[in-house]
KEKE-964774 format. One record per residue: residue in three letters; x, y, z of N, C-alpha, C, O in turn; residue number from 1. Coordinates in steps of 0.001 Angstrom, whole numbers. Atoms other than C-alpha are relative to their C-alpha. Example, Ala and Ser with C-alpha at 12.3 -4.5 7.8 and 13.67 -1.06 7.14 Angstrom:
<nuros>
{res:ALA; n.c1:890; n.c2:-1190; n.c3:0; ca.c1:12300; ca.c2:-4500; ca.c3:7800; c.c1:900; c.c2:1200; c.c3:0; o.c1:1936; o.c2:1181; o.c3:665; n:1}
{res:SER; n.c1:-820; n.c2:-1190; n.c3:-60; ca.c1:13670; ca.c2:-1060; ca.c3:7140; c.c1:-770; c.c2:1090; c.c3:730; o.c1:-261; o.c2:2198; o.c3:899; n:2}
</nuros>
This chain:
<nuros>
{res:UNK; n.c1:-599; n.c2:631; n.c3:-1162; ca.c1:4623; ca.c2:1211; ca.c3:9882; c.c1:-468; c.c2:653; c.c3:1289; o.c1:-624; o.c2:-82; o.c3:2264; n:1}
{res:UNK; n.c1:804; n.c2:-302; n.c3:-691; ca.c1:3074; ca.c2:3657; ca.c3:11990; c.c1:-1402; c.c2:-431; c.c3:1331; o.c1:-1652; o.c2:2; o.c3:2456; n:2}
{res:UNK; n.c1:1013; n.c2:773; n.c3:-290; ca.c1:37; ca.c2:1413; ca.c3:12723; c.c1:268; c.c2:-1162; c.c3:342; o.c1:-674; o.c2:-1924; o.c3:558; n:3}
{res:UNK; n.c1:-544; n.c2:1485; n.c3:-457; ca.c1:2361; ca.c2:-1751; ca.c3:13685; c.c1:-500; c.c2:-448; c.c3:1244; o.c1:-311; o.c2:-1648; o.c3:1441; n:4}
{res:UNK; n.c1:225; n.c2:536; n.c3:-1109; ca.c1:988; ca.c2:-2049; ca.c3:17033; c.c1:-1758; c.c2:18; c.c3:184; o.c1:-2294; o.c2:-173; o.c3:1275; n:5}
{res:UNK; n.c1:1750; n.c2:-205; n.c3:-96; ca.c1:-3187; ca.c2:-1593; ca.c3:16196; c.c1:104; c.c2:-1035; c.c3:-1740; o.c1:-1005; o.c2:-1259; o.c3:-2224; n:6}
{res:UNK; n.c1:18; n.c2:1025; n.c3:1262; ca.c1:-2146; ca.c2:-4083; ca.c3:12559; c.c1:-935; c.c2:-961; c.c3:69; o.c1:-1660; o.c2:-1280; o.c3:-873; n:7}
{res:UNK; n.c1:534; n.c2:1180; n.c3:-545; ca.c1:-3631; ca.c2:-6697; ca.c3:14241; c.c1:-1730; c.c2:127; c.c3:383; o.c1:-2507; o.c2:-574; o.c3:1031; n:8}
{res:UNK; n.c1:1813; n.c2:-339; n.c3:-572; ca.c1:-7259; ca.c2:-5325; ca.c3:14647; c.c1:-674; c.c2:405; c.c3:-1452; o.c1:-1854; o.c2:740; o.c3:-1556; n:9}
{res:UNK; n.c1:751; n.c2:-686; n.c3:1654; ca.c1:-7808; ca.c2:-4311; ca.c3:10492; c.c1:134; c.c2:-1534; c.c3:-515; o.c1:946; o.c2:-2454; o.c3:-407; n:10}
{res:UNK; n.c1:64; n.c2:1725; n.c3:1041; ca.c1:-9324; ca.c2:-7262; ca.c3:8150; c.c1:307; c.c2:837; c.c3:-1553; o.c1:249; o.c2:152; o.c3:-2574; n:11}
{res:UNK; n.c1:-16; n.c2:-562; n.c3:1318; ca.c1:-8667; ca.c2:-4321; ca.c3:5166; c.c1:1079; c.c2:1221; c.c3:803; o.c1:1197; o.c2:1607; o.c3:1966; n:12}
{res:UNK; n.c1:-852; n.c2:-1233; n.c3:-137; ca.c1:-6041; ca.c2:-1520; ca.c3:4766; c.c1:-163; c.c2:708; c.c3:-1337; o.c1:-42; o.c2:-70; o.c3:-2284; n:13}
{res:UNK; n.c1:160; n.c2:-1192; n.c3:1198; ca.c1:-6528; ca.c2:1235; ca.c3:2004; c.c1:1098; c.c2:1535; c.c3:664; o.c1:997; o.c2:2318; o.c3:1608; n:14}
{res:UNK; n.c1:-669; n.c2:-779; n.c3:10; ca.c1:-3836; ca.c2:3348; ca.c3:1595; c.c1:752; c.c2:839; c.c3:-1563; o.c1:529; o.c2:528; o.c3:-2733; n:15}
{res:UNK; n.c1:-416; n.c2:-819; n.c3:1196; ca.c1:-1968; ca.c2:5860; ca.c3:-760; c.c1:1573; c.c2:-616; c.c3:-457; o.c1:2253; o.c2:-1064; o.c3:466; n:16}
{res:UNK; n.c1:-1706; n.c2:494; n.c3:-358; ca.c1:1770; ca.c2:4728; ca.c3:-1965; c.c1:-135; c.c2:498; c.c3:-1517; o.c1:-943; o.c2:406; o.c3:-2442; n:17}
{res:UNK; n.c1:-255; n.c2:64; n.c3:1774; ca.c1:3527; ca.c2:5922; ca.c3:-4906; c.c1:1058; c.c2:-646; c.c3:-481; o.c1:1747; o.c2:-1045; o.c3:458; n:18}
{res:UNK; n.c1:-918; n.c2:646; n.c3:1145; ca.c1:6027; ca.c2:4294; ca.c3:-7758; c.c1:1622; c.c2:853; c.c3:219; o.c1:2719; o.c2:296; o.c3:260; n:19}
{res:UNK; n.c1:-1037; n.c2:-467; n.c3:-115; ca.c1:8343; ca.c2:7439; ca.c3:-7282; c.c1:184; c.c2:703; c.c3:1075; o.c1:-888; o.c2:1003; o.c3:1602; n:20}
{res:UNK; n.c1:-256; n.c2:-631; n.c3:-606; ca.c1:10022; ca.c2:9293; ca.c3:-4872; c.c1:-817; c.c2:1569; c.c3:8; o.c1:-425; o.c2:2435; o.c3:-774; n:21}
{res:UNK; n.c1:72; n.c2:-1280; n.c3:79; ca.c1:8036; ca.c2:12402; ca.c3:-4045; c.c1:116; c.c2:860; c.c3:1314; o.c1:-447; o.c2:1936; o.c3:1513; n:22}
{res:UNK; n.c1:-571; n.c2:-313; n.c3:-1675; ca.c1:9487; ca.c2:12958; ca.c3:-272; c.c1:1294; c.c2:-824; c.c3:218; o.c1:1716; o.c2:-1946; o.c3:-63; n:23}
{res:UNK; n.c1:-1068; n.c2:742; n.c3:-740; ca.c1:12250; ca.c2:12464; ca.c3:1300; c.c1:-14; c.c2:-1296; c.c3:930; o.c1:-391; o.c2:-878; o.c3:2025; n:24}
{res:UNK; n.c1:-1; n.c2:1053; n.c3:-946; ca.c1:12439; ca.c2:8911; ca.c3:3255; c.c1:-1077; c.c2:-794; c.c3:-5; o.c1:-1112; o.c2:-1733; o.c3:790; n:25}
{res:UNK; n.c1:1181; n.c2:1190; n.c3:-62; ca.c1:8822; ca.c2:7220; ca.c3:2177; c.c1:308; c.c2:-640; c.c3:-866; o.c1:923; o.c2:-401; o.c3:-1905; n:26}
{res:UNK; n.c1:267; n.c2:1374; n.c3:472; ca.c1:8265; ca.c2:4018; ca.c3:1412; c.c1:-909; c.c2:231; c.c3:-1233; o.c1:-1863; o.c2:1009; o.c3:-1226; n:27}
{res:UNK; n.c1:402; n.c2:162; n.c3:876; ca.c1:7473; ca.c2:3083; ca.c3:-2115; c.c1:-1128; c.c2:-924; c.c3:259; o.c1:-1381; o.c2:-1663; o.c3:1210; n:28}
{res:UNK; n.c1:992; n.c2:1427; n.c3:-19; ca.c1:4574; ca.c2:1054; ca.c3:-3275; c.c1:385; c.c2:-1667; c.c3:301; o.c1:-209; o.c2:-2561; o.c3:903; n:29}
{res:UNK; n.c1:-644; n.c2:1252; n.c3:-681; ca.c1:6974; ca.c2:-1790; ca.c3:-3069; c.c1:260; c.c2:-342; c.c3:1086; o.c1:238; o.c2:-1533; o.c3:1400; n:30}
{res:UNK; n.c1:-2; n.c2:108; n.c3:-1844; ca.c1:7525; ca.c2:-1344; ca.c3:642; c.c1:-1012; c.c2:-406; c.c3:399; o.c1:-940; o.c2:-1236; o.c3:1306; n:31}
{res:UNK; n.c1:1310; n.c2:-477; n.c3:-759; ca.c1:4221; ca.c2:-978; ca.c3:1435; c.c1:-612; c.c2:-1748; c.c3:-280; o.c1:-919; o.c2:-2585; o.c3:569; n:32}
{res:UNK; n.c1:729; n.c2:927; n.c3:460; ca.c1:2867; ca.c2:-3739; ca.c3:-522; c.c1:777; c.c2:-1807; c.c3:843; o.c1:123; o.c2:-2742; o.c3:1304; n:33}
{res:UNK; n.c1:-415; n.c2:1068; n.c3:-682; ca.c1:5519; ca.c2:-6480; ca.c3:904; c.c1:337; c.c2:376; c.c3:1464; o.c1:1005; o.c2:-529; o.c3:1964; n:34}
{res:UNK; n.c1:138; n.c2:-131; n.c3:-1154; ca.c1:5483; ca.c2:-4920; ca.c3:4414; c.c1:-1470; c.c2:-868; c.c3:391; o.c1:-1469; o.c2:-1816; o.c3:1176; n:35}
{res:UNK; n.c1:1275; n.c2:322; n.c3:-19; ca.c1:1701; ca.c2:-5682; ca.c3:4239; c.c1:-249; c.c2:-1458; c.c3:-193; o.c1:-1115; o.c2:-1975; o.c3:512; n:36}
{res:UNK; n.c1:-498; n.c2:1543; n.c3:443; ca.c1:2493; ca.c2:-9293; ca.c3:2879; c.c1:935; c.c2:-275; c.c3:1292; o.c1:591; o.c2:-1315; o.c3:1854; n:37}
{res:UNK; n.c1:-350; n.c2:557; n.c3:-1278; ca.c1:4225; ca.c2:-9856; ca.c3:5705; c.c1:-196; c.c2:-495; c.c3:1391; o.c1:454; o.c2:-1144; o.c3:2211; n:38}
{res:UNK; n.c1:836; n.c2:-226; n.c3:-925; ca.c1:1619; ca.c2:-9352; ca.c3:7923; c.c1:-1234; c.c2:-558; c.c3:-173; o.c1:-2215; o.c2:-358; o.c3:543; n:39}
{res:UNK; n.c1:1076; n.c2:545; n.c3:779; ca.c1:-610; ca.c2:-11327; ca.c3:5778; c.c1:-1413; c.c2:337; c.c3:-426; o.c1:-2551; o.c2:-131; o.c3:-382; n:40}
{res:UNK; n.c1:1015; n.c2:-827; n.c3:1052; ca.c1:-2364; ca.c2:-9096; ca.c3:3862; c.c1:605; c.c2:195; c.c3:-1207; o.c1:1732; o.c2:573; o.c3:-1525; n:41}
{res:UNK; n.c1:-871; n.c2:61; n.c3:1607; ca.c1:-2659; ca.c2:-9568; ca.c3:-64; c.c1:-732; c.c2:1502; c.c3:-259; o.c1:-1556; o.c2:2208; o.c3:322; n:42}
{res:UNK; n.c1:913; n.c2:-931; n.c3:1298; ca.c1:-3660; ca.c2:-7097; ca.c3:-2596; c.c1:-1045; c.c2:-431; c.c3:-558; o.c1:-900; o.c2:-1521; o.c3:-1111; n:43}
{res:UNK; n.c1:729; n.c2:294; n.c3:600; ca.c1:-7045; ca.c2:-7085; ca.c3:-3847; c.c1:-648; c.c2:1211; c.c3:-1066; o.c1:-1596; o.c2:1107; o.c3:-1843; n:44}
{res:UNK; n.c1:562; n.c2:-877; n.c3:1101; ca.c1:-7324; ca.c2:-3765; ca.c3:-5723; c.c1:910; c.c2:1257; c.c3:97; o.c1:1431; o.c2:1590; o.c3:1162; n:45}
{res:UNK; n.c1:-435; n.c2:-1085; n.c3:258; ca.c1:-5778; ca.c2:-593; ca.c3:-7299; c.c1:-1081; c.c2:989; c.c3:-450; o.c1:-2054; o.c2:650; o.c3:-1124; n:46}
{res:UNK; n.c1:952; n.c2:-624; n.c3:80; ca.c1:-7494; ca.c2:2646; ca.c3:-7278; c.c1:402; c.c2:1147; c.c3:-344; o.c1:1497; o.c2:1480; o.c3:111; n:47}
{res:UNK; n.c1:-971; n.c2:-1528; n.c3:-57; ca.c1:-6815; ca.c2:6256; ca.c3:-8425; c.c1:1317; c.c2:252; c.c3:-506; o.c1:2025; o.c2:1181; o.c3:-119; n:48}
{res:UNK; n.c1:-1379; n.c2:126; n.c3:365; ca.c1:-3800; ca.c2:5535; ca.c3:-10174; c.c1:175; c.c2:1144; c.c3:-689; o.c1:-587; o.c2:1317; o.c3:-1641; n:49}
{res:UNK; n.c1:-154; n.c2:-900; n.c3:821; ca.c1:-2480; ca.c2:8593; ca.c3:-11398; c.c1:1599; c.c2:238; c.c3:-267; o.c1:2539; o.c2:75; o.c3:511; n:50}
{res:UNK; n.c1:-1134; n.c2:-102; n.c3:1319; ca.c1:245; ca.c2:9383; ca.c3:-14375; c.c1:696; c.c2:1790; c.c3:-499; o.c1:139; o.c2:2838; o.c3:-826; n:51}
{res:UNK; n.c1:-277; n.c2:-1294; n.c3:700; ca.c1:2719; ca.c2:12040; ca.c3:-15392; c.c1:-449; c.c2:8; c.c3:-1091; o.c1:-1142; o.c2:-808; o.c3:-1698; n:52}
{res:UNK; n.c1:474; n.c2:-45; n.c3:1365; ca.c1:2449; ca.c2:13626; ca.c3:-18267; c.c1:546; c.c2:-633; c.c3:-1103; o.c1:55; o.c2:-284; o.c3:-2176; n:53}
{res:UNK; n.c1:255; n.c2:232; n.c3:760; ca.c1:4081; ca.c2:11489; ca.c3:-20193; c.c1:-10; c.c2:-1311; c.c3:305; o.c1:861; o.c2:-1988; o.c3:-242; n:54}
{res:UNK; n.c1:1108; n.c2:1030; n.c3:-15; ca.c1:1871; ca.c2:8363; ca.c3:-18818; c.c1:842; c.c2:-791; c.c3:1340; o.c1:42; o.c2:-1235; o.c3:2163; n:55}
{res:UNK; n.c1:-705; n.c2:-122; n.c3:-735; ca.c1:4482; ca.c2:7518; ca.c3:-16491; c.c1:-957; c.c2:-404; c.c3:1681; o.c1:-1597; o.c2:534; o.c3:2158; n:56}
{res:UNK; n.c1:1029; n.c2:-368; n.c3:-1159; ca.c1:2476; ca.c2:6029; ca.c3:-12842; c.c1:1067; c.c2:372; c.c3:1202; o.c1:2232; o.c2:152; o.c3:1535; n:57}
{res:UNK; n.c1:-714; n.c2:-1108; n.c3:-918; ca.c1:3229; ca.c2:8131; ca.c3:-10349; c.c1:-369; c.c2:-624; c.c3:1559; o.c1:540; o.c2:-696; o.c3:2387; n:58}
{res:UNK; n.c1:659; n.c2:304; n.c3:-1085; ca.c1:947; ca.c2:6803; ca.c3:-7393; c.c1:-1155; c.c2:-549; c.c3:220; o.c1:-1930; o.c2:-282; o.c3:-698; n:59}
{res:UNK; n.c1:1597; n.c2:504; n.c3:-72; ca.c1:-2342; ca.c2:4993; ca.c3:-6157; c.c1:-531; c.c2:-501; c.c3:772; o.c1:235; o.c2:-1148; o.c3:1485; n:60}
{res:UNK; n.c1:633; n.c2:433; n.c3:-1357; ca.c1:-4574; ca.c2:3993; ca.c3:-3733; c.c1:-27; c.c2:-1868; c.c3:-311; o.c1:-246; o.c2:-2493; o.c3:-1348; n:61}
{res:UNK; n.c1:-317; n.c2:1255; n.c3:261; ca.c1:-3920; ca.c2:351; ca.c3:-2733; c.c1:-1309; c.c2:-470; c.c3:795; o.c1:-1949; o.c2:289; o.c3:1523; n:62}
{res:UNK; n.c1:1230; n.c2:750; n.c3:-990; ca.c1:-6798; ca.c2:-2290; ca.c3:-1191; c.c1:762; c.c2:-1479; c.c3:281; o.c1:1157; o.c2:-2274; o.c3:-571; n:63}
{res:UNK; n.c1:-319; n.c2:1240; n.c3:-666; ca.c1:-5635; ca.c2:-5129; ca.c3:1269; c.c1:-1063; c.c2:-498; c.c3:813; o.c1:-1917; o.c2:-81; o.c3:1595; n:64}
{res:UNK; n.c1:1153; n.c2:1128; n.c3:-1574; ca.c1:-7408; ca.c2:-7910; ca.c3:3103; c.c1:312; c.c2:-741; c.c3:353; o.c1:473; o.c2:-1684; o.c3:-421; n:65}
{res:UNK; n.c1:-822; n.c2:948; n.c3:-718; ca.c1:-5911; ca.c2:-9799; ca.c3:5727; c.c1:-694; c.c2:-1783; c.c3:-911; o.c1:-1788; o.c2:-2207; o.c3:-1284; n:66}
{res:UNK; n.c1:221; n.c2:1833; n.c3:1028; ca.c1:-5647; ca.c2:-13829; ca.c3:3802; c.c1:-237; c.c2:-694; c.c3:1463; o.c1:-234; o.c2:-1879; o.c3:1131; n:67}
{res:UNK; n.c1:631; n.c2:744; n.c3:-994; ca.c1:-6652; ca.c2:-15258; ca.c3:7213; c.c1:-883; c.c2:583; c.c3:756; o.c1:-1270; o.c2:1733; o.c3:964; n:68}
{res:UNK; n.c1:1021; n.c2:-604; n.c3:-1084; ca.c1:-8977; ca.c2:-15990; ca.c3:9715; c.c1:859; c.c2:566; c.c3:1607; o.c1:2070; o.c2:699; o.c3:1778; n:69}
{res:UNK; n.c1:-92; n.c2:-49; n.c3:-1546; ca.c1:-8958; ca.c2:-15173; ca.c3:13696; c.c1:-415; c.c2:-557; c.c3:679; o.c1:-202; o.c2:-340; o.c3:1871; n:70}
</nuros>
């Protein structure tokens, strides 16, 4: 949310988000992913996904690309 006022100038966003809480007060992958959908950017890829130990996903790099033109 940070970037809400420069949103409007990215045709891609790559970012980190994880599944569980590992800070106080961030946004899950679910935030992230329908914040971004809101703004009309889908998902087009997962990256780096990494798993506790027992397989459990923990976090992963996400890939968006705005679904319209300008």
């Amino acid at each position: 949310q940070g970037c809400e006022t420069l949103i409007d100038r990215f045709d891609f966003v790559y970012c980190e988000a994880s599944f569980v809480e590992l800070y106080v007060g961030q946004a899950y992958a679910a935030d992230v992913i329908d914040w971004l959908r809101a703004r009309e950017f889908r998902l087009v890829g997962v990256f780096n996904l990494a798993l506790t130990r027992r397989g459990a996903c923990l976090q992963a790099d996400f890939l968006f690309k705005l679904s319209t033109q300008r």
